[in-house]
C-alpha positions as CSV (number, residue, x, y, z in Angstrom):
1,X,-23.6,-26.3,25.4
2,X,-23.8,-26.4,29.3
3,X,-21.7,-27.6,31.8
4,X,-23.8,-30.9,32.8
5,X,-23.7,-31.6,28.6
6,X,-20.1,-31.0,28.4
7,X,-19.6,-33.3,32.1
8,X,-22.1,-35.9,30.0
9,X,-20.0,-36.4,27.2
10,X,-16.5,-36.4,28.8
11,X,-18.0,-38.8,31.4
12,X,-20.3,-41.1,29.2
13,X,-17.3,-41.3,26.5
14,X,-14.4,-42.0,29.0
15,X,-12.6,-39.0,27.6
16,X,-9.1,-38.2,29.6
17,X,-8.3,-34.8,30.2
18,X,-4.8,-33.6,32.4
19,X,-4.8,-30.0,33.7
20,X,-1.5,-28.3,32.5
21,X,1.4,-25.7,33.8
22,X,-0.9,-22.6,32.9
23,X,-4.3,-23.1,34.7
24,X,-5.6,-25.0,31.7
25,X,-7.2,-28.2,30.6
26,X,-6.7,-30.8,27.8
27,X,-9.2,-33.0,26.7
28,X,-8.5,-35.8,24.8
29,X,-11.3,-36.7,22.6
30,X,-11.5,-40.3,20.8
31,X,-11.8,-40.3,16.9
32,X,-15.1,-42.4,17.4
33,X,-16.7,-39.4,19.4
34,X,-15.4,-36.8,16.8
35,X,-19.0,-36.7,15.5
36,X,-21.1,-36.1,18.7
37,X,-18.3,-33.9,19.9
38,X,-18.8,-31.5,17.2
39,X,-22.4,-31.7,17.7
40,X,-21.9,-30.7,21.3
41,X,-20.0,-27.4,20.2
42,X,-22.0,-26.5,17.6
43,X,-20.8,-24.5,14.4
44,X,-20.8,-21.1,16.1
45,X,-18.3,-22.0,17.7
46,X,-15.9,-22.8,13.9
47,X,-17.4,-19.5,12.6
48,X,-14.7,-17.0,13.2
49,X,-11.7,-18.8,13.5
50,X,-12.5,-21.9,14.4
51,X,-10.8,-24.5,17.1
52,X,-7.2,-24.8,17.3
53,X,-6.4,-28.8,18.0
54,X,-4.0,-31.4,18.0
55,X,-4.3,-34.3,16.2
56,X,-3.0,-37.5,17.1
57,X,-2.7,-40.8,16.6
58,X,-6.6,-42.1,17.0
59,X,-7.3,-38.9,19.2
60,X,-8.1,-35.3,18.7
61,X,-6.3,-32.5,22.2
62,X,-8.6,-29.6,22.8
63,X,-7.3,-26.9,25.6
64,X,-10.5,-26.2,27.1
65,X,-10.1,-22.9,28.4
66,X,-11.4,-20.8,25.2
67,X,-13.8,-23.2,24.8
68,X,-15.4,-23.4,27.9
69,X,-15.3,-19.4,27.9
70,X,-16.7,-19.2,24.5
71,X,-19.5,-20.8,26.5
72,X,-19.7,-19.0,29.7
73,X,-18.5,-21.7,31.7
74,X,-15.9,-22.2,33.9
75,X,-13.3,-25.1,34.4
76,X,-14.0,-25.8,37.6
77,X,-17.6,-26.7,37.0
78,X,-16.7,-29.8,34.8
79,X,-12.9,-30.7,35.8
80,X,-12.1,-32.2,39.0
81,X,-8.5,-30.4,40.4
82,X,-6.7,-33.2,41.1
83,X,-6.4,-34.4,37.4
């Protein structure tokens, strides 16, 4: 995954993401996009540990700080501040 994929996907599936109180992001991801989300990552990604999340009520929260490290990116390439 890159940074214009991830952007893509967040953008092209209206996902809503909130930065938080320790220089982090949540993304919300719809249970319709669940598929092409996990296509996006990959399975590396699940092979040691895998992804902490938080299920919700028709909606999966990922904090996207390990994730976009896992994949050398940085936060600030795909999240505006201001959210």
């Amino acid at each position: 995954m890159n940074a214009l994929s991830l952007y893509k996907f967040i953008t092209d599936n209206g996902c809503e993401y909130h930065s938080t109180n320790d220089d982090d992001i949540i993304l919300f991801v719809d249970n319709a996009d669940l598929n092409e989300w996990k296509k996006l990552l990959g399975e590396g990604i699940m092979d040691e540990s895998g992804i902490q999340c938080t299920m919700k009520y028709g909606y999966f929260c990922f904090m996207m700080k390990d994730i976009c490290e896992y994949f050398g990116l940085e936060l600030h390439e795909i999240f505006e501040k201001d959210n």
